[in-house]
PDB file of N, CA, C and O in Angstrom:
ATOM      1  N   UNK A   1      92.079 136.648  97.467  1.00  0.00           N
ATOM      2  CA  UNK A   1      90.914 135.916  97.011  1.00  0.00           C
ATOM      3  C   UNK A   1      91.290 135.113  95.759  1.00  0.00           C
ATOM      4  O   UNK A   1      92.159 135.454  94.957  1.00  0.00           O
ATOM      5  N   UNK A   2      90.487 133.935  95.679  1.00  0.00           N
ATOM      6  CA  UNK A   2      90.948 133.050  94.781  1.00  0.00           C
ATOM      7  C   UNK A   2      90.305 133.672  93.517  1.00  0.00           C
ATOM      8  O   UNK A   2      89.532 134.599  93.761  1.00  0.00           O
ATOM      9  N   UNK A   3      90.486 133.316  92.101  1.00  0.00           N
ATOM     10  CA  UNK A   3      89.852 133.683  91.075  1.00  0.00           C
ATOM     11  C   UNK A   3      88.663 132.421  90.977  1.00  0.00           C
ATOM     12  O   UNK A   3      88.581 131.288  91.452  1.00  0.00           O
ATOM     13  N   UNK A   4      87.556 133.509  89.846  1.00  0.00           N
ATOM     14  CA  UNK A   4      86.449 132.614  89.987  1.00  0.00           C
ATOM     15  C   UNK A   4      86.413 131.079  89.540  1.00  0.00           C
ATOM     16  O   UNK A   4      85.696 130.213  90.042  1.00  0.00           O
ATOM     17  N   UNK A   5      87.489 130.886  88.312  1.00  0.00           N
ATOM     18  CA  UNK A   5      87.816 129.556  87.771  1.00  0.00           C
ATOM     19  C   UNK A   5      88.232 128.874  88.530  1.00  0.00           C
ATOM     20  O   UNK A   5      87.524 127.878  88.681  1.00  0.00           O
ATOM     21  N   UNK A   6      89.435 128.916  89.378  1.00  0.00           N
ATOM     22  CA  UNK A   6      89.951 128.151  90.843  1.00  0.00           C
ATOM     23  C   UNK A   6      88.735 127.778  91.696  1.00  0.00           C
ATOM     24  O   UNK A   6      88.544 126.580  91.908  1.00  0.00           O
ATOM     25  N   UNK A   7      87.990 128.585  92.148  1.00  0.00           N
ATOM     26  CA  UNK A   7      86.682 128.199  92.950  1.00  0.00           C
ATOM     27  C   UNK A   7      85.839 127.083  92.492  1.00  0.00           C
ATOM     28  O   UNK A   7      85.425 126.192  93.234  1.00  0.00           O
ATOM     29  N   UNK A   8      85.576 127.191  91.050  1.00  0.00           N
ATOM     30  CA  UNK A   8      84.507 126.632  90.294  1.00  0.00           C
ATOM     31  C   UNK A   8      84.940 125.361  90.378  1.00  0.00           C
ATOM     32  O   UNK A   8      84.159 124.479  90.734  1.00  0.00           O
ATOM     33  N   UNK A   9      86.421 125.049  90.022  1.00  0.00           N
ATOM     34  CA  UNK A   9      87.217 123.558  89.784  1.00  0.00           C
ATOM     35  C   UNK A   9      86.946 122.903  91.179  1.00  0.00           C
ATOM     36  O   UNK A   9      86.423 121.795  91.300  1.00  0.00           O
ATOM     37  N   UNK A  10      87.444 123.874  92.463  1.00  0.00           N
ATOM     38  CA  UNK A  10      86.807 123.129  93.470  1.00  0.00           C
ATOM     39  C   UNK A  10      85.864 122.773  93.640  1.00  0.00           C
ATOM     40  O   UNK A  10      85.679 121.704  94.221  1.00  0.00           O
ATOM     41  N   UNK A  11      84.756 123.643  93.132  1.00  0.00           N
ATOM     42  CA  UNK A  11      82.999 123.059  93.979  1.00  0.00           C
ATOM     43  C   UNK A  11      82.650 121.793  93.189  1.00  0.00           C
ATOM     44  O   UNK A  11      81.981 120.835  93.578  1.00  0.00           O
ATOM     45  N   UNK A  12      83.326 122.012  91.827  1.00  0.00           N
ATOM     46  CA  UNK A  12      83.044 120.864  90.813  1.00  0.00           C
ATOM     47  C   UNK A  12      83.732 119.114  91.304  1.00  0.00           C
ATOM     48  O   UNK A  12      83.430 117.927  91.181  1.00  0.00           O
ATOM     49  N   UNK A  13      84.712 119.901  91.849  1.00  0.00           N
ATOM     50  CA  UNK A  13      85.556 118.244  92.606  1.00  0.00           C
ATOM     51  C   UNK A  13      84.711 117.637  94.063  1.00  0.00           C
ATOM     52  O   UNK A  13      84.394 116.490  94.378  1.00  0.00           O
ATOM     53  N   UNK A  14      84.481 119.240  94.906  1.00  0.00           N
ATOM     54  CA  UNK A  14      84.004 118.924  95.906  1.00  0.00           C
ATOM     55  C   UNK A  14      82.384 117.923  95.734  1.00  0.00           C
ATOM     56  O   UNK A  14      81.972 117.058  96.507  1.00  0.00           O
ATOM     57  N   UNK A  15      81.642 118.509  94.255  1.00  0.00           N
ATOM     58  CA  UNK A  15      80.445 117.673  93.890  1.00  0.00           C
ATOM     59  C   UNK A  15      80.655 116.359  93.419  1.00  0.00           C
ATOM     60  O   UNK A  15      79.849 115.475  93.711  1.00  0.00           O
ATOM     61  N   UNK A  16      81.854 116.086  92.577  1.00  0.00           N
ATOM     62  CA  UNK A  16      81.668 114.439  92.164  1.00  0.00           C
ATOM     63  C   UNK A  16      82.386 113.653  93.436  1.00  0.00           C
ATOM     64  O   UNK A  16      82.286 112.426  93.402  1.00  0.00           O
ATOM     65  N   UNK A  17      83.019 114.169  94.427  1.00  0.00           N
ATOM     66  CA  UNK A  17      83.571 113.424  95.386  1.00  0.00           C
ATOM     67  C   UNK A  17      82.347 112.771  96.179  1.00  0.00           C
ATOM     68  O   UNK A  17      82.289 111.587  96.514  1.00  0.00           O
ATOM     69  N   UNK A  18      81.228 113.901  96.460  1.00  0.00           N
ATOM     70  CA  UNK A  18      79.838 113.970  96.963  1.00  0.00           C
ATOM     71  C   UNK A  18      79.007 112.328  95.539  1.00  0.00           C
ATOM     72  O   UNK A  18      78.882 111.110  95.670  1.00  0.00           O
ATOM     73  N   UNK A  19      78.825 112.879  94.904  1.00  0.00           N
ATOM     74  CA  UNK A  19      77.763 111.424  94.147  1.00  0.00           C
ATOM     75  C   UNK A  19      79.206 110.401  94.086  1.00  0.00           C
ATOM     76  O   UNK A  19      78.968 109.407  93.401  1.00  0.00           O
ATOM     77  N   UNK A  20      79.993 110.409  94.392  1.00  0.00           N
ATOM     78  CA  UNK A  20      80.993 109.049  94.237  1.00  0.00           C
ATOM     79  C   UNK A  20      80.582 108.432  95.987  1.00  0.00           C
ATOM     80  O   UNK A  20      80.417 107.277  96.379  1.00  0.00           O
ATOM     81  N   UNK A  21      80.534 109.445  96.566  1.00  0.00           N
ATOM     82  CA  UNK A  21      80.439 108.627  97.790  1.00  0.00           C
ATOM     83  C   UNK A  21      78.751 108.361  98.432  1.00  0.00           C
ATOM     84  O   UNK A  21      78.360 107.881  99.496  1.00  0.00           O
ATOM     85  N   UNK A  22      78.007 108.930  97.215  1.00  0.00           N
ATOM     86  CA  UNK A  22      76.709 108.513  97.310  1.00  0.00           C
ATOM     87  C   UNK A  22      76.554 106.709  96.453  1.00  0.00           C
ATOM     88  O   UNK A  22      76.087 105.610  96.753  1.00  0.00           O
ATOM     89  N   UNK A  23      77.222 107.298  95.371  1.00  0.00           N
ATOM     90  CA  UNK A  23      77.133 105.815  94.227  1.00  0.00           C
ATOM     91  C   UNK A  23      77.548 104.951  94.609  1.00  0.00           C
ATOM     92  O   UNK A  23      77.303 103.939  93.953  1.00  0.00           O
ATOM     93  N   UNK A  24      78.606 104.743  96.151  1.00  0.00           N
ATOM     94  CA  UNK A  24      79.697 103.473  96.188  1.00  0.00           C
ATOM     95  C   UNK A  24      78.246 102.155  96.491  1.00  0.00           C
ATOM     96  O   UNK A  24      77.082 102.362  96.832  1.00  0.00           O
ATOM     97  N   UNK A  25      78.554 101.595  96.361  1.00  0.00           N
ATOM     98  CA  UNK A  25      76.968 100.491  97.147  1.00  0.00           C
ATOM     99  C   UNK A  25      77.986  99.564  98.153  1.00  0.00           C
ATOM    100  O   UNK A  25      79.166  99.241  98.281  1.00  0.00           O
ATOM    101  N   UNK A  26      76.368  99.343  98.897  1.00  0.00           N
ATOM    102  CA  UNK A  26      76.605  98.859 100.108  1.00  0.00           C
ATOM    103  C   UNK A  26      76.124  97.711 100.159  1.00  0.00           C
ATOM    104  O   UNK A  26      75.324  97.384  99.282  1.00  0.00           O
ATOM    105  N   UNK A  27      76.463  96.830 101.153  1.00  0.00           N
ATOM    106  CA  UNK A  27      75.775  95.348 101.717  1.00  0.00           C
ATOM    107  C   UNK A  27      75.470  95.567 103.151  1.00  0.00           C
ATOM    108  O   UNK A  27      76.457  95.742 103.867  1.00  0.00           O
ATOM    109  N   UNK A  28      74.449  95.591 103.647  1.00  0.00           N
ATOM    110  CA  UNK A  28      73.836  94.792 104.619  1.00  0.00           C
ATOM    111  C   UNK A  28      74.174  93.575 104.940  1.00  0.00           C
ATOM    112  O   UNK A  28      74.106  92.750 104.029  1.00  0.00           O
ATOM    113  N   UNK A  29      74.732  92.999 106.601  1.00  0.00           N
ATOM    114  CA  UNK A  29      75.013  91.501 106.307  1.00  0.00           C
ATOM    115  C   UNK A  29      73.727  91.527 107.012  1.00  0.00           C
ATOM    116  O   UNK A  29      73.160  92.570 107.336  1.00  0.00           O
ATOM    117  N   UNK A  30      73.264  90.282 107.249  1.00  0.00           N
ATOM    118  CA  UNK A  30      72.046  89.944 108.342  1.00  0.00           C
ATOM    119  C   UNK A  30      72.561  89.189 109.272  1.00  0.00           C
ATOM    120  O   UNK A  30      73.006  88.041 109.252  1.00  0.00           O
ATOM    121  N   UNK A  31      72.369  90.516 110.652  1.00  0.00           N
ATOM    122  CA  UNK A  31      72.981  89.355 111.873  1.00  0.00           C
ATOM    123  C   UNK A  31      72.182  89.045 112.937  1.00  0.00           C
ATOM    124  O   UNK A  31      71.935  90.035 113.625  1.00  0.00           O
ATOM    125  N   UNK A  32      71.675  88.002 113.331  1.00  0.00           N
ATOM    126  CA  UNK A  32      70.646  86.702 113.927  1.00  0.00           C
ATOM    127  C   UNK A  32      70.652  88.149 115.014  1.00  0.00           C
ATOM    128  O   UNK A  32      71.612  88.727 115.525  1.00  0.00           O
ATOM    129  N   UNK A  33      69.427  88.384 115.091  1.00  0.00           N
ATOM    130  CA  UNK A  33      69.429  89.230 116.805  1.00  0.00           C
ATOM    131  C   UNK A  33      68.989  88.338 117.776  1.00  0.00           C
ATOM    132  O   UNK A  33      68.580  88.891 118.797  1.00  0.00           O
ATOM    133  N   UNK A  34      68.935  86.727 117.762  1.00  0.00           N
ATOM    134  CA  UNK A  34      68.638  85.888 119.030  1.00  0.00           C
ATOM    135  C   UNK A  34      69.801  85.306 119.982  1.00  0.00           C
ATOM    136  O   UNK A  34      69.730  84.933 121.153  1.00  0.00           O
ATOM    137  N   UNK A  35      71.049  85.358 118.971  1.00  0.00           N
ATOM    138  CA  UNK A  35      72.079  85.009 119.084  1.00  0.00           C
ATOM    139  C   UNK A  35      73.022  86.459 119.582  1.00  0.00           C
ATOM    140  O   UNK A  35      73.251  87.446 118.883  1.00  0.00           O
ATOM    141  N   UNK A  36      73.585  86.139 121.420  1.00  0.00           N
ATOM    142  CA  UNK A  36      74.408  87.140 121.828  1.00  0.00           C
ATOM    143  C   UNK A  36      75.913  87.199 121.273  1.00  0.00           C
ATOM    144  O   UNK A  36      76.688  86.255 121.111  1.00  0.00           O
ATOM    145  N   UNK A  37      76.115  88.563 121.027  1.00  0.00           N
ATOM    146  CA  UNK A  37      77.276  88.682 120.703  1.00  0.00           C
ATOM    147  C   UNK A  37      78.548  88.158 121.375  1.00  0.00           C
ATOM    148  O   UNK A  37      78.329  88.140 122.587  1.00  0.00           O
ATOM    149  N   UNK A  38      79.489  87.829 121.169  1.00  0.00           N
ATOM    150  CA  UNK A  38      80.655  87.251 121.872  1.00  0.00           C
ATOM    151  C   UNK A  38      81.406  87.992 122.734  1.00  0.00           C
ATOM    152  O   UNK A  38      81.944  88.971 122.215  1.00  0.00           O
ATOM    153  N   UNK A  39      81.559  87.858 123.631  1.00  0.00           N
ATOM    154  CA  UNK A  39      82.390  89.002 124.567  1.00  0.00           C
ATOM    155  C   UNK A  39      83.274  88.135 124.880  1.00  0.00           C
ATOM    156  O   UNK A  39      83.247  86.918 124.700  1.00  0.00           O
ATOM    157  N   UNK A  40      84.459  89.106 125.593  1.00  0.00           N
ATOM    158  CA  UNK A  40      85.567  88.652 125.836  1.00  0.00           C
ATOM    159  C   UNK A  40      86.105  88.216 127.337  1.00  0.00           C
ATOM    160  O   UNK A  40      85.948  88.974 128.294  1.00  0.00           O
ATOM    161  N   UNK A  41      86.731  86.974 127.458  1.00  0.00           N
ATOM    162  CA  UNK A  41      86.820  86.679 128.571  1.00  0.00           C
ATOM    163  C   UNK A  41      86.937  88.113 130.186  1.00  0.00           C
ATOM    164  O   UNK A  41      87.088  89.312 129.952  1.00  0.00           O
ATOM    165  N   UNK A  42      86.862  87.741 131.119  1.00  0.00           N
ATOM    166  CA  UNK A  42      87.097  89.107 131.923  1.00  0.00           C
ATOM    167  C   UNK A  42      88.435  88.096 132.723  1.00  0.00           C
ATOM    168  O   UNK A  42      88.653  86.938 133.082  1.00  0.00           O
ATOM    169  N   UNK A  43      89.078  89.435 132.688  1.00  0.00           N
ATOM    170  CA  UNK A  43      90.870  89.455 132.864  1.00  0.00           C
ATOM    171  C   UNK A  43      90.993  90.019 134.301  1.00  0.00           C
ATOM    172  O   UNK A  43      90.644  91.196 134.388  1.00  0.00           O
ATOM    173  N   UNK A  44      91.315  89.572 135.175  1.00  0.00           N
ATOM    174  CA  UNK A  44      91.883  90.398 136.096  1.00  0.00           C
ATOM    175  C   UNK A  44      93.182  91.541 135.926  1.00  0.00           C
ATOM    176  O   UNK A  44      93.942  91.512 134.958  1.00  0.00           O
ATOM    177  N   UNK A  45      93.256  92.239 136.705  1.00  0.00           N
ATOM    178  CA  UNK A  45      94.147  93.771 136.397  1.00  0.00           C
ATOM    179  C   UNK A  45      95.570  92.770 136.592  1.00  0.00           C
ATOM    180  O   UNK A  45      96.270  92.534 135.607  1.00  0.00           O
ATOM    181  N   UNK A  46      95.741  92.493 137.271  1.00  0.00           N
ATOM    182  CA  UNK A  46      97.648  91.652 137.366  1.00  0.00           C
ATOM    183  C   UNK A  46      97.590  90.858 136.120  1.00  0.00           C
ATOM    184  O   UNK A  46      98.726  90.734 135.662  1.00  0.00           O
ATOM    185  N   UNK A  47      96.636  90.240 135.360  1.00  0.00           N
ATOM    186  CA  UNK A  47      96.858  89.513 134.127  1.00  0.00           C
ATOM    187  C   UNK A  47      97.296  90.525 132.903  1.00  0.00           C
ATOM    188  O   UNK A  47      98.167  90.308 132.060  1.00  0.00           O
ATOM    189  N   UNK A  48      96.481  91.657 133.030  1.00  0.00           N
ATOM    190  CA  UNK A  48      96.973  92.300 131.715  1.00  0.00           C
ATOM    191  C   UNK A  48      98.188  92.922 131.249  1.00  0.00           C
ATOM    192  O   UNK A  48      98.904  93.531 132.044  1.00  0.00           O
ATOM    193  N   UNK A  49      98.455  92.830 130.134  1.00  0.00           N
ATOM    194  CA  UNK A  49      99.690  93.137 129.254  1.00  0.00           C
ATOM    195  C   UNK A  49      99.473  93.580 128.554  1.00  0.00           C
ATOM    196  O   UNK A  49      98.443  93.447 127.893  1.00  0.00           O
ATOM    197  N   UNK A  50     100.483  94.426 128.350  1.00  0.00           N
ATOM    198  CA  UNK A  50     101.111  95.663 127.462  1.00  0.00           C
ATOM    199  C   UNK A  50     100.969  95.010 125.993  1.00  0.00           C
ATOM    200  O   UNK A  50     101.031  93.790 126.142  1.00  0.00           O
ATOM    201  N   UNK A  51     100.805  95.339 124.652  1.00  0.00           N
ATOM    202  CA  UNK A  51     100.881  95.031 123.607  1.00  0.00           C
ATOM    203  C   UNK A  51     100.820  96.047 122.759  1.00  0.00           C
ATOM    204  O   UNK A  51     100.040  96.998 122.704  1.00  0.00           O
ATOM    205  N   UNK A  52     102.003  95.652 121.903  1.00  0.00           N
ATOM    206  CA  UNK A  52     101.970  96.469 120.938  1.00  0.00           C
ATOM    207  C   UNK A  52     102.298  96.004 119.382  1.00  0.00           C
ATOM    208  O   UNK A  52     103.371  95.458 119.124  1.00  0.00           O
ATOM    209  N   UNK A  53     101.431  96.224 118.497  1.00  0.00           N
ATOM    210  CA  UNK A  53     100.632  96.246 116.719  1.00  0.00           C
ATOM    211  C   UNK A  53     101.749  97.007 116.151  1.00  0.00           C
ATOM    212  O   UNK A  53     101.851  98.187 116.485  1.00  0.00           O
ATOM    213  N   UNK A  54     102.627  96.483 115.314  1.00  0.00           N
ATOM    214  CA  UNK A  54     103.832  97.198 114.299  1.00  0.00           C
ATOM    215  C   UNK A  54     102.827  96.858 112.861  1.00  0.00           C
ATOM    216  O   UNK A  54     102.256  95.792 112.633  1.00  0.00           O
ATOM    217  N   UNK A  55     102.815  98.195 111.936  1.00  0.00           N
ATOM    218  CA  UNK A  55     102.487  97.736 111.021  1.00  0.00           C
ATOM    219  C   UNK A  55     103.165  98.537 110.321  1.00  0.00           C
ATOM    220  O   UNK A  55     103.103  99.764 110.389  1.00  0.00           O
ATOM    221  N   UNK A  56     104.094  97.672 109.355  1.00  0.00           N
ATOM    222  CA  UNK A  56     105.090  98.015 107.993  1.00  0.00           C
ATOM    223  C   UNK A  56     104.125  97.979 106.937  1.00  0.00           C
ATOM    224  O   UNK A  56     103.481  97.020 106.513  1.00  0.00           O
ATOM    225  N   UNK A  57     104.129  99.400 106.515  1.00  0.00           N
ATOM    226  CA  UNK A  57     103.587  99.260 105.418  1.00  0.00           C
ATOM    227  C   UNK A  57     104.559  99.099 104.346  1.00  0.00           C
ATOM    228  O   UNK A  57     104.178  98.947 103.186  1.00  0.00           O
TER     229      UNK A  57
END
């Protein structure tokens, strides 16, 4: 079992992690609901290809 000071440091981190991710603020964008979203062409199965996303960090 942990000692009571070890515990305490956690609940205390686990609480400001809690109001930091209450405090971050947010935006709303406003998006037209008359206007349909864009979809993507339709592909036949012999057209599609393999691809693959390298990312170097």
């Amino acid at each position: 079992m942990l000692p009571p000071f070890i515990i305490e440091q956690i609940r205390r981190r686990e609480e400001e992690q809690r109001r930091q991710r209450i405090e971050q603020p947010t935006l709303e964008l406003p998006i037209p609901s008359s206007s349909p979203m864009p979809s993507r062409p339709a592909r036949d199965e012999d057209e599609e290809e393999d691809r693959v996303i390298i990312v170097d960090l």
